[in-house]
C-alpha positions in Angstrom: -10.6 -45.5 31.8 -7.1 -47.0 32.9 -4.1 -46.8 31.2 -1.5 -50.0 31.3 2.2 -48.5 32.1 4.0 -52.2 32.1 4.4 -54.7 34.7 1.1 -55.7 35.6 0.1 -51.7 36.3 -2.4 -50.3 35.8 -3.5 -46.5 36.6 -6.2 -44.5 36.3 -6.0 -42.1 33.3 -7.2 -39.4 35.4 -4.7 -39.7 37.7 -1.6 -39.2 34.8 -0.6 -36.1 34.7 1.9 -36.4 31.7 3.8 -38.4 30.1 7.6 -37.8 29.4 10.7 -39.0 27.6 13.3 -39.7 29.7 16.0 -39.4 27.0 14.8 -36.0 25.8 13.5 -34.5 30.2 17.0 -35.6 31.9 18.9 -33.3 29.9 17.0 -30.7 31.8 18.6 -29.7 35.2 14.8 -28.9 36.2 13.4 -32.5 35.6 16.5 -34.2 36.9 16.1 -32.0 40.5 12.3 -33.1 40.3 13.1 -36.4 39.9 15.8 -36.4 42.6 13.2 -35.3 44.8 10.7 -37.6 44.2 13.2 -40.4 44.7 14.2 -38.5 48.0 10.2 -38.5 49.0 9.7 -42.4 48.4 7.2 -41.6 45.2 9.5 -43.1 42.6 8.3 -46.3 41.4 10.7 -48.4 39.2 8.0 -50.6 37.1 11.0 -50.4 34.3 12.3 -54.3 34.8 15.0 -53.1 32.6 16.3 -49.5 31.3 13.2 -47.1 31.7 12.1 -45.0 28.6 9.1 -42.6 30.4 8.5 -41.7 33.7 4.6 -41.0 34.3 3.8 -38.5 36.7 0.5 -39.7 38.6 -1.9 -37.9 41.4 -5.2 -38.9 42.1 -5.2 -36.7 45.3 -4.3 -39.1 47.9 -1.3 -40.8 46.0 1.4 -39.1 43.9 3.7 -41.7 42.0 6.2 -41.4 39.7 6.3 -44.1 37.8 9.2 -45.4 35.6 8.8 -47.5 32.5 10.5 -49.2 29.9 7.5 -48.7 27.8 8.1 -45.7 25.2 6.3 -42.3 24.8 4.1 -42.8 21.8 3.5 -46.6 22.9 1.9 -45.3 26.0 0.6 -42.5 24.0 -1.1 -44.6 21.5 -2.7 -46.5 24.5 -3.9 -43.9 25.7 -5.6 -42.3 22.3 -7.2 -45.8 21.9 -9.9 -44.5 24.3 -10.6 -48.3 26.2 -10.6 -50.1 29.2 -8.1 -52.5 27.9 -5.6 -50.6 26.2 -2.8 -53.1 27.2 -0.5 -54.1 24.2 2.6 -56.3 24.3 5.0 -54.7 26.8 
């Protein structure tokens, strides 16, 4: 199963390992640090085109990614629930 995140990407859903807010995560010092060091490590992908929502954290075991998206939380979530192959929606 793959889960569209925006911009013509598409991941494996076994490879997300969450799914976050980045309204309600970058108050924390904690996710701002592990974002910072992402960015600092090249994994930080900006798929956003705009102001991104989420940030998707993604490892398949060879590749980590973050990925940024303009996307929100319980769009992506609701993609995710619908259980299919093509669980893209309008962006």
């Amino acid at each position: 199963m793959y889960l569209h995140l925006g911009q013509n990407v598409v991941v494996p859903k076994s490879g997300i390992i969450g799914i976050f807010d980045l309204d309600n995560c970058t108050s924390s010092r904690i996710s701002r640090e592990f974002l910072a060091s992402a960015e600092k490590r090249g994994e930080v992908v900006d798929i956003s085109g705009e102001l991104p929502r989420v940030f998707a954290v993604y490892d398949d075991g060879e590749e980590e990614r973050i990925y940024l998206s303009q996307i929100s939380s319980s769009t992506l979530m609701k993609r995710w629930d619908a259980g299919s192959t093509d669980a893209f929606g309008p962006d």
